[in-house]
N, C-alpha and C positions, 0 to 999 in steps of 0.2 A: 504493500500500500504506500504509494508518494507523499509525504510528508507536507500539508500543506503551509506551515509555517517552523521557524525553528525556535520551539521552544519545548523542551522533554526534560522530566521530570524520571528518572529511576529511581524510586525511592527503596526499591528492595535493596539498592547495590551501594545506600548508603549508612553512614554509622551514627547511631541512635541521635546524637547533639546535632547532625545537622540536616536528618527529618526534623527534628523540633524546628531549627530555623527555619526550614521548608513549609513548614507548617505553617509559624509565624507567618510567614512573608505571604501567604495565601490569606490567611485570615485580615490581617494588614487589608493587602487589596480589595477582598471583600468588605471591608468598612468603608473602605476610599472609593469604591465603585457605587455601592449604597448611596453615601453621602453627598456626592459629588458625581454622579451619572458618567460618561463617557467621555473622551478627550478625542479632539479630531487627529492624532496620530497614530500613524498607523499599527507602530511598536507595540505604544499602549495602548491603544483598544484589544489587538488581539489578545494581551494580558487581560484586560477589564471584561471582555468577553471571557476569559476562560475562570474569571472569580465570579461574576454575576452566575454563572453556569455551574457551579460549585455549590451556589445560595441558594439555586431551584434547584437543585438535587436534595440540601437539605428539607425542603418545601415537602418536594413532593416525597419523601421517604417518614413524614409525619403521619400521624391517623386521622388527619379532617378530613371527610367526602367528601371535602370544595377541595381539595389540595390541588389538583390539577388546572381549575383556574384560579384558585390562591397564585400560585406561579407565575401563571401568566398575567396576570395583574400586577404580581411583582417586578417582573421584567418591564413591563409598562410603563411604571413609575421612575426605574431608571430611565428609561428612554425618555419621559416627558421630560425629568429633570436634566437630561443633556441636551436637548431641544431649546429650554427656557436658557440652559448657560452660555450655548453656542448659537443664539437665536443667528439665520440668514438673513440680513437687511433688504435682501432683494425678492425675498419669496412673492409670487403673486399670488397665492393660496388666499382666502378671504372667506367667512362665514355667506354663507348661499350659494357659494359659488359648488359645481355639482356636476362639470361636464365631465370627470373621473369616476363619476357614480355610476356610467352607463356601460363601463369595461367588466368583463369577467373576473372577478375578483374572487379568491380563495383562501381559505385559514384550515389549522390544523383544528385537531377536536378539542384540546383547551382553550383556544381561541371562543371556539363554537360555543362550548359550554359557558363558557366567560356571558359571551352575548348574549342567551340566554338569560342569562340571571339578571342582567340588566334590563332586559324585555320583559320581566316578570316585576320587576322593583317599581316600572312606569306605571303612570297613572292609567286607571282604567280604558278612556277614553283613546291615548295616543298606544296604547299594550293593543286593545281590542282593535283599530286600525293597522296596526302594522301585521298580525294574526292573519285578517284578512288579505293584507298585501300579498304576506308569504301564501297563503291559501289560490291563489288566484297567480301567484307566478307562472307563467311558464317552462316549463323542462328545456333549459337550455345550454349546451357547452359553450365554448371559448366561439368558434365562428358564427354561433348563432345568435349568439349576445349582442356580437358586431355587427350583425347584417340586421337586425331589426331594432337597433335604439331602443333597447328596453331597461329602466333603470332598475337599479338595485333593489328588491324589497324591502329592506331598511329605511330606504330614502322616505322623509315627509318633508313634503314644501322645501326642497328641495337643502335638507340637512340631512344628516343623520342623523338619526335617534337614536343611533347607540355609541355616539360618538366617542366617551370616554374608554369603550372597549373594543373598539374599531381593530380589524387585524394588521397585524404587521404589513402585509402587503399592500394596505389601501395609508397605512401612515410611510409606506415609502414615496408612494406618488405626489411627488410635488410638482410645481411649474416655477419658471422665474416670470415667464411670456404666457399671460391669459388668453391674447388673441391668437396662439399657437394652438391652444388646449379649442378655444370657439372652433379655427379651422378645423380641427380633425377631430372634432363633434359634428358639425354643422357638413362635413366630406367638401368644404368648397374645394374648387380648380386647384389653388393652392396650398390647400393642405400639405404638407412631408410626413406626417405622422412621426418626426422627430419632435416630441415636445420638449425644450430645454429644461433641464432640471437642475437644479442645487446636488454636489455629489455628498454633501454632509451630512442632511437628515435619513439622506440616503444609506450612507452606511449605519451612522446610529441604530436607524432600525431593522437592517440588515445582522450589524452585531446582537441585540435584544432578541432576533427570530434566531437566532445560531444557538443563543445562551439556552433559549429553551429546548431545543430541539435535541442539544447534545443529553442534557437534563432528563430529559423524557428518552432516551435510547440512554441512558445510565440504568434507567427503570425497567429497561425493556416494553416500553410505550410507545406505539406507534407516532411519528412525527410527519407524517406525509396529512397531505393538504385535500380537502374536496371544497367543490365550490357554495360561494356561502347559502347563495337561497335554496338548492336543493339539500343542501345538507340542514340548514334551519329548519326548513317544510318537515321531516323528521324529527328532528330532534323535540318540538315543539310536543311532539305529539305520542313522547317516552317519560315515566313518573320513574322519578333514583335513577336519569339518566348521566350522572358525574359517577354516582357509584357504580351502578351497571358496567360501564367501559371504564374505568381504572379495573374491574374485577375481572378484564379480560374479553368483554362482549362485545362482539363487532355491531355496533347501534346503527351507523352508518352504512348500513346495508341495503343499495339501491341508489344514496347519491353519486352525484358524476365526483369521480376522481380526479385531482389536477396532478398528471404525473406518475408514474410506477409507485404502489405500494410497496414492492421488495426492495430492499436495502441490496446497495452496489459498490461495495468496498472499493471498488475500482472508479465510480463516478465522483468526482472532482469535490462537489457538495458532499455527498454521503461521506469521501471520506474524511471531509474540515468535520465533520458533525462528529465522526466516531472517534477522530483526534481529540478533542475538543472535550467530550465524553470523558475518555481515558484519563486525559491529565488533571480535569476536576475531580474529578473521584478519587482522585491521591492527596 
């Protein structure tokens, strides 16, 4: 397996005083990545990613039956707080703004369940419309999303409603250029479907989907992705479904999948994730 960055950790092959430092120096950065969210280099982020990844391993190896979006709300919380430290000056991101709402977008199943429980905390009225949204989606993968301008079930008046639990891959989509993001919503003439984006909040939340991922394949927990509305339209409609799948139960049986379920030691991702894995767990 190709080593996607260098930093390793042999702690079998070292002598007891300096696992303890090793130790230290892990817990250390776990406080410093808590406290202080992510730094836009690239050194340390991949260290801040492999302690934040460390913190949801302890997460998820506790007895809550939220523990799996316990996690992923924790990793959230980093990410906002390195967001707010490293704000972009140029972002054109803006509240209403919603022409990224109408892309195929996908989260893993703590993500899912995350949103979930924020769908259930809303007030009757805006819970019982968004029910419905999902109920009335149509069955759609990644081309079909495209060709018919169909927005998210989530979306209300053109927000999110679940905004504070939004998945990693809809808090990576940023814009610098809105009339870029109009053009290739609207398909004018010149559209490029290059929307310019900010590369910073982009990794932040890039690093935050790693952290968990590796986490959850420490646990032996699936981390692969299905998309949100067919996966919601389920989920929606399962009681003790956080505890059901941490206990092993394929819930998501029927939505579209974004991407291979089976882990590929040898794919570039799968194997940062099971790197990532290994050296948090020590």
């Amino acid at each position: 397996m190709k080593r996607a960055f260098n930093i390793t950790f042999n702690v079998m092959s070292l002598a007891r005083s300096q696992r303890r430092a090793l130790k230290k120096q892990k817990n250390d950065a776990i406080e410093k990545t808590l406290k202080h969210g992510f730094q836009p280099d690239q050194t340390l982020l991949q260290r801040q990613t492999i302690a934040l990844a460390a913190h949801l391993i302890g997460i998820l190896g506790g007895n809550s039956f939220r523990r799996a979006s316990d996690a992923t709300e924790a990793a959230m919380r980093v990410l906002e707080r390195s967001n707010k430290t490293y704000p972009f000056p140029g972002l054109a991101c803006k509240k209403g703004c919603s022409y990224c709402c109408y892309l195929f977008a996908s989260a893993s199943a703590p993500e899912l369940l995350l949103i979930r429980r924020v769908i259930e905390a809303l007030p009757s009225q805006s819970r019982n419309l968004i029910i419905k949204q999902i109920e009335d989606a149509p069955r759609l993968d990644e081309e079909g999303r495209w060709a018919n301008v169909i927005a998210c079930s989530l979306l209300i008046s053109a927000e999110c409603s679940v905004y504070r639990a939004r998945p990693f891959n809809c808090r990576r989509v940023t814009s610098v250029n809105v009339k870029e993001c109009i053009s290739t919503f609207e398909r004018t003439d010149d559209a490029t479907d290059e929307v310019p984006y900010p590369a910073v909040p982009m990794m932040f939340a890039d690093s935050a989907k790693f952290a968990l991922s590796a986490a959850l394949y420490a646990h032996k927990l699936s981390y692969h992705s299905y998309d949100i509305n067919s996966a919601i339209k389920i989920l929606m409609s399962i009681e003790n479904a956080e505890a059901r799948w941490l206990a092993g139960e394929n819930i998501f049986s029927g939505a579209i999948i974004d991407g291979p379920e089976i882990i590929d030691e040898d794919h570039p991702y799968d194997a940062y994730i099971i790197e990532i894995a290994e050296i948090a767990s020590q």
